[in-house]
C-alpha positions in Angstrom: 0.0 0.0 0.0 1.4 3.5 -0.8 1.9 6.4 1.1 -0.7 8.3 -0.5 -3.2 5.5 -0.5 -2.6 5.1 3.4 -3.2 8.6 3.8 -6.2 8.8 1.6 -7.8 5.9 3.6 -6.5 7.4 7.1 -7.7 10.7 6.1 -11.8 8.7 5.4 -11.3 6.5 8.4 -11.4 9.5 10.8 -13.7 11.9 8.5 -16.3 9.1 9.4 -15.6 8.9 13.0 -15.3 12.6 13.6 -18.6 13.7 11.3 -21.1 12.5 13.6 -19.6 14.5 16.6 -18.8 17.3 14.4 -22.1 17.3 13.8 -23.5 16.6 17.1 -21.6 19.4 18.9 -22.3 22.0 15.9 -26.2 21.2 16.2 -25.9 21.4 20.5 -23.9 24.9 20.3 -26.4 26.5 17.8 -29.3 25.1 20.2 -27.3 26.1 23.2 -26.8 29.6 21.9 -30.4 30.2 20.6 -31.8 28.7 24.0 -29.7 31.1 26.3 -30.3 34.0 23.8 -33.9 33.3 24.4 -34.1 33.2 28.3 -31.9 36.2 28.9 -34.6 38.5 29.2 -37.0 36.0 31.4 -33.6 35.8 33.6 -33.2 39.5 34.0 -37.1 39.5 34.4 -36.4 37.3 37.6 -32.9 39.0 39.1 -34.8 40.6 42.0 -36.3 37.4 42.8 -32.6 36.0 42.7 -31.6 39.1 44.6 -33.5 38.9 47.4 -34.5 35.2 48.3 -31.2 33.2 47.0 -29.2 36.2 47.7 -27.6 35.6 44.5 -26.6 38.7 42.6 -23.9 37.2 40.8 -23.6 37.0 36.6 -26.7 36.8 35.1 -25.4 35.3 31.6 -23.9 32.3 33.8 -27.3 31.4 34.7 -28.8 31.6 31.7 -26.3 29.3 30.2 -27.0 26.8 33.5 -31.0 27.0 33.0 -30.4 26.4 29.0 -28.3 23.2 29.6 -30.7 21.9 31.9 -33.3 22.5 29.4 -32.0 20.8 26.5 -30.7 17.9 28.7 -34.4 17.5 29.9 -35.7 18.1 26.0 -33.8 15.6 24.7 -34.6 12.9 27.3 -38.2 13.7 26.9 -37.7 13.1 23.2 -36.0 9.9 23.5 -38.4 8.8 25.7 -41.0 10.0 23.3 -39.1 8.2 20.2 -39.9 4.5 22.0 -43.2 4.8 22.0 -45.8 4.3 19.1 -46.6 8.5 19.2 -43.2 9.1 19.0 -42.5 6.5 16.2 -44.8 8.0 14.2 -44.0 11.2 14.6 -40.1 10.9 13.8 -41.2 8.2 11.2 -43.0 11.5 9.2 -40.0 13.6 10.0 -37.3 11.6 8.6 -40.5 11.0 5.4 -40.4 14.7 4.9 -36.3 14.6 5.4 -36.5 12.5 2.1 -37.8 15.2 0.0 -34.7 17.4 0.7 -31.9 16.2 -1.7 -28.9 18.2 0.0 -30.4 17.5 3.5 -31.6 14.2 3.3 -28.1 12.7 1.9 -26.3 14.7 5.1 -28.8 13.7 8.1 -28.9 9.7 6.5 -25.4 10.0 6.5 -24.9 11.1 9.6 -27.4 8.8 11.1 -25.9 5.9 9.6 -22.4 6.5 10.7 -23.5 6.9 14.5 -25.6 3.8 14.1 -22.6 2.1 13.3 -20.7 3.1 16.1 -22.8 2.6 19.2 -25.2 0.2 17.4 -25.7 -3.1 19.9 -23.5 -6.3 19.4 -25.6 -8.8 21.1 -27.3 -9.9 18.0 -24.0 -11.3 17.0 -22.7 -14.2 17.3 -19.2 -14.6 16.8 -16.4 -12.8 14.5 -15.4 -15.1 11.7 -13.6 -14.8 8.0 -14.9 -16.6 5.0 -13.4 -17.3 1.6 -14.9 -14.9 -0.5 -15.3 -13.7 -3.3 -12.5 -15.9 -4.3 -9.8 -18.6 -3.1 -7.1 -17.4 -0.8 -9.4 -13.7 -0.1 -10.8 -13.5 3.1 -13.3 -11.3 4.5 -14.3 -10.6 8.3 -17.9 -11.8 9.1 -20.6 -12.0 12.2 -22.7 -15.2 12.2 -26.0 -14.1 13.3 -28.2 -17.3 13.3 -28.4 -20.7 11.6 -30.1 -20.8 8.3 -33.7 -21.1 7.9 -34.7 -24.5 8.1 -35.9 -24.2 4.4 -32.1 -23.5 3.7 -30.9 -26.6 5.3 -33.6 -28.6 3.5 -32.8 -27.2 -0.1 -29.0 -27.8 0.3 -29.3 -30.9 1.8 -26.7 -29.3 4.9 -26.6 -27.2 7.8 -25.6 -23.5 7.2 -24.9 -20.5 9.3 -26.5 -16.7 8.4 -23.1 -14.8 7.9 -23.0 -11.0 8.1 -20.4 -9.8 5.7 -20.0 -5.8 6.1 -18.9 -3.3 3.8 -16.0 -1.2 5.0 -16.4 1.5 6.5 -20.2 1.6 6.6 -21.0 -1.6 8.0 -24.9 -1.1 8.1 -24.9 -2.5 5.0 -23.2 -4.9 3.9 -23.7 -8.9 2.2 -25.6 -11.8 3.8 -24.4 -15.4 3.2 -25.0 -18.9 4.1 -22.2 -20.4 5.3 -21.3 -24.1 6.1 -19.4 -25.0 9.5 -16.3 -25.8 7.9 -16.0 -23.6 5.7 -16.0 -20.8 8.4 -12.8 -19.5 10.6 -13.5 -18.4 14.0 -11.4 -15.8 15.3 -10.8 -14.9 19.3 -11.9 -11.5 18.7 -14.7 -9.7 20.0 -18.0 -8.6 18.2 -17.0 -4.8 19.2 -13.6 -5.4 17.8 -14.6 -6.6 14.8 -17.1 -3.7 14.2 -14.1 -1.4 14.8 -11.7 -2.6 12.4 -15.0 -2.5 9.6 -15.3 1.1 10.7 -11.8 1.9 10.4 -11.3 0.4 7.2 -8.5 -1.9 8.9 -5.9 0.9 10.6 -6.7 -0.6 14.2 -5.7 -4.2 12.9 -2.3 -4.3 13.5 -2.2 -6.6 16.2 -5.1 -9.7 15.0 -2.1 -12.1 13.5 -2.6 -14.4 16.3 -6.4 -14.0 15.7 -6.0 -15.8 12.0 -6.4 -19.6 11.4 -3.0 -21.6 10.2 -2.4 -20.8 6.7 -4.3 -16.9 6.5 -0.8 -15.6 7.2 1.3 -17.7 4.7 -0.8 -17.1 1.8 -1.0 -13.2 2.3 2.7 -13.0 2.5 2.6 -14.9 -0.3 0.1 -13.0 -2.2 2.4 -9.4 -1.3 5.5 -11.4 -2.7 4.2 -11.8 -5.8 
């Protein structure tokens, strides 16, 4: 791999790990700021109140900024809340409908949203970490068994198969669904996390999984960069 290409993959790797917080923080500080802009006045409304039962008389713009934070903690715990219920459901489910019809924004939010799925998304669903041979001999891709096949599957080949998870670097909410044999499956001593992070990163936290390879993985990549 070449200098530039290791760059140019470094350089993806962490756009898509810092754009969601970028994001995040940009959104909270323009809240933030419109919030405390807002309750200044209802603040200085209230500073003989302050005055002369907390005996507080100190910066006014300090607790604005406190009473703002509160408030947008609070508003976005009452919309999570509000987002696991059916209301809520349908409510964000029309949002994210009327998202769709804005090219620019829809391609930024689904983007975004994507991304942090990715990253804090649960693992329990998963199995274990494995690599399968694919899409040819001797190439290897990193996989998460999810369940055995459907027992329609099993019938139709006439064996049993595992669901495989294959996911596409560095988006790994999408990604290829297999069926998979036993044996024709390597599983690694990795974790489920682990895996997920070396999708995410497109492979620059994998220095240290050589151990983690069945027999043979290792010979035949150095043999493959030989030729």
């Amino acid at each position: 791999m070449t200098l530039a290409t290791r760059l140019r993959n470094s350089f993806i790797a962490g756009l898509f790990l810092v754009a969601p917080l970028a994001v995040t923080l940009f959104v909270l500080q323009f809240v933030f700021d419109w919030v405390t802009t807002t309750i200044r006045p209802v603040v200085r409304q209230v500073q003989p109140f302050l005055a002369t039962t907390l005996n507080y008389s100190g910066d006014l713009v300090l607790v604005a900024q406190v009473l703002s934070a509160l408030l947008i903690a609070l508003t976005i715990t009452f919309v999570g809340y509000l987002a696991s219920k059916s209301v809520g459901q349908q409510l964000f489910g029309g949002f994210e409908r009327g998202i769709r019809l804005i090219p620019l924004v829809r391609t930024i939010y689904f983007g975004v949203r994507q991304v942090s799925e990715s990253l804090t998304e649960s693992t329990e669903s998963y199995d274990r970490v494995v690599l399968v041979e694919y899409p040819r001999e001797r190439h290897w891709m990193l996989g998460f068994v999810t369940n055995g096949s459907p027992k329609s599957v099993n019938r139709a080949t006439d064996e049993e198969l595992y669901t495989v998870f294959i996911p596409h670097s560095p988006n790994p909410t999408v990604g290829k669904l297999m069926m998979v044999p036993e044996e024709e499956m390597w599983e690694l001593d990795m974790s489920v996390r682990r895996g997920f992070r070396i999708i995410v990163t497109t492979g620059l936290s994998a220095d240290d999984i050589e151990d983690d390879l069945p027999a043979g993985v290792i010979d035949d990549a150095s043999l493959a960069t030989q030729r």
